[in-house]
MARFIDREN-17317 format. One record per atom (N, C-alpha, C): residue number from 0; residue in three letters; atom name; x, y, z. Coordinates in steps of 0.2 Angstrom, whole numbers, plus 5000, padded with zeros to 4 digits. Last residue first. Example, Ala and Ser with C-alpha at 12.3 -4.5 7.8 and 13.67 -1.06 7.14 Angstrom:
REM residues 2
sevex:voba:milo:east:north:up
1:SER:N:5064:4989:5035
1:SER:CA:5068:4995:5036
1:SER:C:5064:5000:5039
0:ALA:N:5066:4972:5039
0:ALA:CA:5062:4978:5039
0:ALA:C:5066:4984:5039
This chain:
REM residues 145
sevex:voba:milo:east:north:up
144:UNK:N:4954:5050:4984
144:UNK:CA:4951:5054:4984
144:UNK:C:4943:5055:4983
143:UNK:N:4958:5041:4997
143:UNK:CA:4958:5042:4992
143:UNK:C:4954:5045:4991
142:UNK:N:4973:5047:5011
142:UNK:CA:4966:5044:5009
142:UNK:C:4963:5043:5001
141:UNK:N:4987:5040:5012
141:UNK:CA:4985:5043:5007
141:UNK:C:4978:5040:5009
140:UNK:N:4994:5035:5026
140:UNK:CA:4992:5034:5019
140:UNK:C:4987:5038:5019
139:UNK:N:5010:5040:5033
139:UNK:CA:5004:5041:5033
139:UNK:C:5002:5038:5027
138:UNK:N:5023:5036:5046
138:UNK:CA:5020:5039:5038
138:UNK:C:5012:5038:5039
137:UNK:N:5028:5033:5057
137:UNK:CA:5026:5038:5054
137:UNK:C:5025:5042:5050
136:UNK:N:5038:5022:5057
136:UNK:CA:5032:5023:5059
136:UNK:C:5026:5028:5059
135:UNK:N:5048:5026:5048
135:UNK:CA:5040:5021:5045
135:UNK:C:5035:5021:5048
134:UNK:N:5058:5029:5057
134:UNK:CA:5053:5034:5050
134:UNK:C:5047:5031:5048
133:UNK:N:5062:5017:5062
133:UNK:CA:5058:5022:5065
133:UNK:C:5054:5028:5061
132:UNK:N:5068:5012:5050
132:UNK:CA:5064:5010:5052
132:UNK:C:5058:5012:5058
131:UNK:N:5079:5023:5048
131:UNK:CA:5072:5020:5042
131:UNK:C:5067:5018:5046
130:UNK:N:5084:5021:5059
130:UNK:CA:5082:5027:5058
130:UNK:C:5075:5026:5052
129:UNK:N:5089:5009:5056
129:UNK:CA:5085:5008:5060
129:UNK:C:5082:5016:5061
128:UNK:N:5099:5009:5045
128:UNK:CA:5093:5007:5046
128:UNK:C:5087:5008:5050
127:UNK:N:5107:5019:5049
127:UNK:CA:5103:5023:5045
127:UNK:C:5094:5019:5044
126:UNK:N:5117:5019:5059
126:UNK:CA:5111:5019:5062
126:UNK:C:5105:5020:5056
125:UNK:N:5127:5018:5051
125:UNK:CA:5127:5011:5051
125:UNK:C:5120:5011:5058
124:UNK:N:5132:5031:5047
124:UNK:CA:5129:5027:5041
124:UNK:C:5124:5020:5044
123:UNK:N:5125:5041:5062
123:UNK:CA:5131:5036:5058
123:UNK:C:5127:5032:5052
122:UNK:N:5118:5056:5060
122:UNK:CA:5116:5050:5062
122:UNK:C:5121:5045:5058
121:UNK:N:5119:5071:5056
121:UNK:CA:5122:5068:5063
121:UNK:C:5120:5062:5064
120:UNK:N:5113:5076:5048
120:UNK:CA:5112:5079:5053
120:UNK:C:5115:5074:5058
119:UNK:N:5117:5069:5036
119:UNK:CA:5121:5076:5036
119:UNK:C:5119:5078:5044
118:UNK:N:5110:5057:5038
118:UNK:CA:5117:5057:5038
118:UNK:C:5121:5065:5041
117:UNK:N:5098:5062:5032
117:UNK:CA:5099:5060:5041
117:UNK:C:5108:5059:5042
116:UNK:N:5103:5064:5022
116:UNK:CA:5101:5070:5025
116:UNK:C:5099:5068:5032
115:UNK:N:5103:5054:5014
115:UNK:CA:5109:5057:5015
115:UNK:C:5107:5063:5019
114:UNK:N:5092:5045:5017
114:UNK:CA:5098:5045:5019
114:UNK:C:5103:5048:5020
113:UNK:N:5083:5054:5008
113:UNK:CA:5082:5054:5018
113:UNK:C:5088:5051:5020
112:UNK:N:5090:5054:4995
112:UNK:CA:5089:5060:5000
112:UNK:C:5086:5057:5007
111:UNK:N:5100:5040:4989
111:UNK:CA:5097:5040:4996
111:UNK:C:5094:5049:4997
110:UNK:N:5104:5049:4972
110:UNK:CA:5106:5048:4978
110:UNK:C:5100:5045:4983
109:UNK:N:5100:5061:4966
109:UNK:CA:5105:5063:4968
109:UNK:C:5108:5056:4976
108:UNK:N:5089:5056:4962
108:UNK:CA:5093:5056:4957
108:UNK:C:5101:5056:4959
107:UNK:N:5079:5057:4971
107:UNK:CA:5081:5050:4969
107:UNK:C:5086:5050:4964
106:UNK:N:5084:5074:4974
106:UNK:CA:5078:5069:4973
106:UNK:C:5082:5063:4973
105:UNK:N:5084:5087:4988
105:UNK:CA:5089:5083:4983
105:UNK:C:5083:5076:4981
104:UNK:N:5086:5105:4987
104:UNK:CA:5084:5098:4986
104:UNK:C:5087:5094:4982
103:UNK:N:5102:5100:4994
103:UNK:CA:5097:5100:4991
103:UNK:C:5093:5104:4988
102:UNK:N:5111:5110:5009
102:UNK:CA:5110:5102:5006
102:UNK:C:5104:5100:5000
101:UNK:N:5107:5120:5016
101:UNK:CA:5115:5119:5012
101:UNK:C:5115:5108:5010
100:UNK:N:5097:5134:5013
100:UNK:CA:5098:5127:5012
100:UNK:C:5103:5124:5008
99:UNK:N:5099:5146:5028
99:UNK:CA:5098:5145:5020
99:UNK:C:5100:5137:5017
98:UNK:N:5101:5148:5041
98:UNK:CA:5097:5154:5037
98:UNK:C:5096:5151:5030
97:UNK:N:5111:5138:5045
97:UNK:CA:5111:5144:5044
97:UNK:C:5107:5150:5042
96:UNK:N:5101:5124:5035
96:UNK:CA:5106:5126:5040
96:UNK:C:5110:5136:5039
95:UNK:N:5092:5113:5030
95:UNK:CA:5095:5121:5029
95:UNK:C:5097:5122:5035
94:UNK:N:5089:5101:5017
94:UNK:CA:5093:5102:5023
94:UNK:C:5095:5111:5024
93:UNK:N:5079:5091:5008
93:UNK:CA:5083:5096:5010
93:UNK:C:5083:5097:5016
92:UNK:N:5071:5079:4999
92:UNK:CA:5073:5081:5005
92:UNK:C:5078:5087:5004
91:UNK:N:5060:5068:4991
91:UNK:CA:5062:5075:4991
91:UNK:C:5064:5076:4998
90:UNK:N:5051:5058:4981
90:UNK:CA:5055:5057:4986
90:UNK:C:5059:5063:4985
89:UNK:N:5042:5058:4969
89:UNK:CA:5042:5062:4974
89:UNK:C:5045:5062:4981
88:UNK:N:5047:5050:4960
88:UNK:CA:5050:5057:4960
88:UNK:C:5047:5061:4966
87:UNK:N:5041:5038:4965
87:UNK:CA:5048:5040:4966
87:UNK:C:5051:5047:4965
86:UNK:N:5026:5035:4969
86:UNK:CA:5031:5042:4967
86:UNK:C:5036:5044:4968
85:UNK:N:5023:5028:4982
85:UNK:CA:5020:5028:4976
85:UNK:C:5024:5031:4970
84:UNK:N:5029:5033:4991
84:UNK:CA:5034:5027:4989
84:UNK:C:5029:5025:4983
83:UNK:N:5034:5049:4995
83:UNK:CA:5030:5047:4992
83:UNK:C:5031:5039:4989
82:UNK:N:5042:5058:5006
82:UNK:CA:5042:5053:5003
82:UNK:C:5036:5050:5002
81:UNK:N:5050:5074:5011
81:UNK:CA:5044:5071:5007
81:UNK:C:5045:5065:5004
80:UNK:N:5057:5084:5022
80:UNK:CA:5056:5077:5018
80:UNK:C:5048:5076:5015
79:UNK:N:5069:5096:5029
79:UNK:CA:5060:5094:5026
79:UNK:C:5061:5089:5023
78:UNK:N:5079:5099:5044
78:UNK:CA:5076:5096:5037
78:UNK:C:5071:5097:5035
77:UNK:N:5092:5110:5051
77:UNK:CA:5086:5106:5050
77:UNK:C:5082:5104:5045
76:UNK:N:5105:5114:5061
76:UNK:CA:5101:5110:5054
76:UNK:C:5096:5109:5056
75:UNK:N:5102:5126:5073
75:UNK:CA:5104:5120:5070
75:UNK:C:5102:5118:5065
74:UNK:N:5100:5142:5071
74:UNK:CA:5103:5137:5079
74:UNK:C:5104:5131:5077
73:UNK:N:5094:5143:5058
73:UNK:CA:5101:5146:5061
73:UNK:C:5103:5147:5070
72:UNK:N:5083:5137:5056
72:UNK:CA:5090:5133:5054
72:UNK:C:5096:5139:5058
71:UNK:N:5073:5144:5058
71:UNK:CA:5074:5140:5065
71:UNK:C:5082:5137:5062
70:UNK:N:5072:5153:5048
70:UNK:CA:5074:5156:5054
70:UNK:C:5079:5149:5059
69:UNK:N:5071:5144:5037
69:UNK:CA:5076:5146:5038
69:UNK:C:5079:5150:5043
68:UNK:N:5057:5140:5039
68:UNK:CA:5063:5135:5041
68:UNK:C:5071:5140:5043
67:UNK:N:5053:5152:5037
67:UNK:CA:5051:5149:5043
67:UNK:C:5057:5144:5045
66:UNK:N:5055:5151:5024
66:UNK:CA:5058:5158:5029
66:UNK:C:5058:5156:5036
65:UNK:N:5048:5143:5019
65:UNK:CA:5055:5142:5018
65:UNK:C:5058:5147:5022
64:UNK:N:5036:5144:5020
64:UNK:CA:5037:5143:5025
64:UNK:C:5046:5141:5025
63:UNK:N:5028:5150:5009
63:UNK:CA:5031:5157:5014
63:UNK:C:5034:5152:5020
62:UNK:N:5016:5139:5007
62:UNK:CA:5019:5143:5004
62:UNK:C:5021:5149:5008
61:UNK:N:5022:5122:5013
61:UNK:CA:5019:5127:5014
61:UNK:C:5020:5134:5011
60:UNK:N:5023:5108:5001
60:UNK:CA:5028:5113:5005
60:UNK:C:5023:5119:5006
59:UNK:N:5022:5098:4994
59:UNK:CA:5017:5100:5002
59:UNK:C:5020:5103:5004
58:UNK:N:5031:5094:4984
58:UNK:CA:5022:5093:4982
58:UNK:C:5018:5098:4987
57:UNK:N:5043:5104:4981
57:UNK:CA:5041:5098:4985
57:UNK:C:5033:5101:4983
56:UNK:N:5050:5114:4974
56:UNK:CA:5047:5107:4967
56:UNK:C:5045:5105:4972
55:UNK:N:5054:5124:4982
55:UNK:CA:5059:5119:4980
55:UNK:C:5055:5115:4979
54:UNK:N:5047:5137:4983
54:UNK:CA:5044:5129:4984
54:UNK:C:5049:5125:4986
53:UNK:N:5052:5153:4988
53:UNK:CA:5053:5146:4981
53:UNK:C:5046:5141:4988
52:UNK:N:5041:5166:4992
52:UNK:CA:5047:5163:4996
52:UNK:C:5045:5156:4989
51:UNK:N:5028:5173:4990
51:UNK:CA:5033:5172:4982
51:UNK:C:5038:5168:4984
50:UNK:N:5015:5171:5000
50:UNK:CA:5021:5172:4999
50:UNK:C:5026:5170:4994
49:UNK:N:5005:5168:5011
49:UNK:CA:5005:5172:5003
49:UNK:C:5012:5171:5005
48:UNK:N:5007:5152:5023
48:UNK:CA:5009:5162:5024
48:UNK:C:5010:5164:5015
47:UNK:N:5004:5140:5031
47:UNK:CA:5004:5143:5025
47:UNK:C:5004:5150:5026
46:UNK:N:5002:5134:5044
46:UNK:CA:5011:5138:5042
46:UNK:C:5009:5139:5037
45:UNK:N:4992:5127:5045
45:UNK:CA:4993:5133:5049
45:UNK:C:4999:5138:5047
44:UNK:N:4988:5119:5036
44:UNK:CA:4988:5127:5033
44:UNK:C:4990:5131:5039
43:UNK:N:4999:5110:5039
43:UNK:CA:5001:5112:5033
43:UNK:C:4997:5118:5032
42:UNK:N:4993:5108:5050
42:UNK:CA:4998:5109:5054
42:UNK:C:5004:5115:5047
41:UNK:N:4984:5099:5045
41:UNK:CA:4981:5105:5051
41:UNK:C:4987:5108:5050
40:UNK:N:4988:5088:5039
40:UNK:CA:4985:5093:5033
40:UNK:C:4984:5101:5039
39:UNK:N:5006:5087:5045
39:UNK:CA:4999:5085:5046
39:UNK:C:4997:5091:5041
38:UNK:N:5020:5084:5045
38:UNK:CA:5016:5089:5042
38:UNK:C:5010:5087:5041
37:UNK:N:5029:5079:5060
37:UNK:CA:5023:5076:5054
37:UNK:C:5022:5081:5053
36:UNK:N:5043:5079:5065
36:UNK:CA:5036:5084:5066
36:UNK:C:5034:5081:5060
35:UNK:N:5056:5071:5073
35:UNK:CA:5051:5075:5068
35:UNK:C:5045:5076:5071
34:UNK:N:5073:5069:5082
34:UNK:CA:5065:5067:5081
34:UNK:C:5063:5073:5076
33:UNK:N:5088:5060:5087
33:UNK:CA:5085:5067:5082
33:UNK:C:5077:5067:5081
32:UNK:N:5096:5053:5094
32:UNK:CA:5095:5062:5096
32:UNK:C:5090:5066:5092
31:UNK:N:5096:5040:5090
31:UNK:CA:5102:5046:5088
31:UNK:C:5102:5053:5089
30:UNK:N:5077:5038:5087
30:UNK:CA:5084:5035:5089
30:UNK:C:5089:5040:5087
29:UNK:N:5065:5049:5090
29:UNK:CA:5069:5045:5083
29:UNK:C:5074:5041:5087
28:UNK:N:5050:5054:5093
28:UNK:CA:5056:5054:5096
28:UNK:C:5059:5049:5090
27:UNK:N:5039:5065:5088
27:UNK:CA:5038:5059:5087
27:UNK:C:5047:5061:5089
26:UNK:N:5027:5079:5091
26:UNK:CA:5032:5079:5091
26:UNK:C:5034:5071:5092
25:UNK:N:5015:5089:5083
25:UNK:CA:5016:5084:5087
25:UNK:C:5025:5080:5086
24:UNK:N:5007:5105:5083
24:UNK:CA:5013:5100:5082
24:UNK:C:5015:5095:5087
23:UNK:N:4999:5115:5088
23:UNK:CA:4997:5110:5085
23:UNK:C:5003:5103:5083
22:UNK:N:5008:5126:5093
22:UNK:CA:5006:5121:5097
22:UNK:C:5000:5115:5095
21:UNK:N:5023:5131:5087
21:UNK:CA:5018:5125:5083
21:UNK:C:5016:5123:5089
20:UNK:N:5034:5133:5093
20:UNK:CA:5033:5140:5092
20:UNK:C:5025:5136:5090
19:UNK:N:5038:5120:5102
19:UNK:CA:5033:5126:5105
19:UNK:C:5032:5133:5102
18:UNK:N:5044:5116:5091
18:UNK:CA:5035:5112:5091
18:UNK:C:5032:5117:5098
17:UNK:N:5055:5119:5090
17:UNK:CA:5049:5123:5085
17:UNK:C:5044:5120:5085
16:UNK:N:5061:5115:5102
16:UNK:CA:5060:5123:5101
16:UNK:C:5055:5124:5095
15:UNK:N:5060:5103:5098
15:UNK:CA:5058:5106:5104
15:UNK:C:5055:5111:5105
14:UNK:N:5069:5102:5088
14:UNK:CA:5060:5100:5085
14:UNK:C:5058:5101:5093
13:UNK:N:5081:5105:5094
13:UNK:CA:5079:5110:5089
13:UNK:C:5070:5109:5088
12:UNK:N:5082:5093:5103
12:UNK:CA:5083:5098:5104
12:UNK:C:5080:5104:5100
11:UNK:N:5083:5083:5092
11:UNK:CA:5076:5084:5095
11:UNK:C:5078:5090:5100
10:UNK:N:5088:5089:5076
10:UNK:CA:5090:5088:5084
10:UNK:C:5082:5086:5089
9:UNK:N:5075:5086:5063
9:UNK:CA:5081:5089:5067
9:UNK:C:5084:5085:5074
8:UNK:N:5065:5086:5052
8:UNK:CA:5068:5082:5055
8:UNK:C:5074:5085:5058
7:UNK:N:5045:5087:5046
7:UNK:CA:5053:5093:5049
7:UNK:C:5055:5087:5053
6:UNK:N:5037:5079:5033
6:UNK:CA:5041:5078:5041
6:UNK:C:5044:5082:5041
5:UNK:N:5028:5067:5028
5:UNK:CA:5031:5073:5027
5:UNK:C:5032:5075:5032
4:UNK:N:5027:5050:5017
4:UNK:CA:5029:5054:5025
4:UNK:C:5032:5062:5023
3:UNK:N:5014:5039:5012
3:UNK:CA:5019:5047:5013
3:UNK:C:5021:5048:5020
2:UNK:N:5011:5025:5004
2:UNK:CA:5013:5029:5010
2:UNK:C:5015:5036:5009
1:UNK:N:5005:5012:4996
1:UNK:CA:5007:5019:4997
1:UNK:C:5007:5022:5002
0:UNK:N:5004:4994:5000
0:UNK:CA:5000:5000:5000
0:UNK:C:5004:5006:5000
């Protein structure tokens, strides 16, 4: 069956501080220090803000919320993911750090992107499995339409 998982991934340290700026935000713990925020449909218009800020091609990317990332990136990395297993091109991840995004987007082309971007935040090659495997828990399927 399809799956999606959309997700902010960071330090849980960092997805501490941005799930009390988001009090709809639910916070999911990870192995290796690092936990996510599901982009629930709730959570996707709350962060909607008009705005001309890029998309980067991701399907769910809130409009104006690359400002948002990039505020929180400049205390520490932080991710977006989008994985679509129906959709290989929808397999999409980036990493911003500093105010601006120093990893991506990066598709199927360039590679594992939730690998390489768990990787970039700190998780040894040899936790990638089990990192996966905690991801999974936390996807979603696709109601139909």
């Amino acid at each position: 069956m399809p799956y999606e998982l959309n997700a902010l991934i960071a330090t849980d340290e960092l997805i501490t501080v941005v799930a009390a700026e988001l009090p709809i935000a639910r916070i999911a713990r990870l192995p290796h220090g690092l936990a996510l925020i599901p982009m629930t449909d709730e959570l996707h218009q709350a962060l909607h803000q008009p705005s001309t800020a890029p998309d980067y091609d991701f399907k769910r990317f809130p409009s104006g919320f690359a400002m948002r990332i990039a505020g929180w990136s400049k205390a520490a990395p932080i991710a977006y993911a989008e994985i679509d297993a129906e959709h290989p091109t929808g397999r999409r991840a980036a990493l911003w750090y500093d105010g601006r995004i120093t990893l991506g987007p990066l598709s199927p082309a360039d590679g594992a992107p939730l690998a390489r971007i768990l990787h970039a935040l700190g998780a040894p090659a040899a936790a990638l499995a089990e990192l996966a495997e905690a991801l999974d828990a936390h996807r979603r399927t696709p109601t139909e339409p």
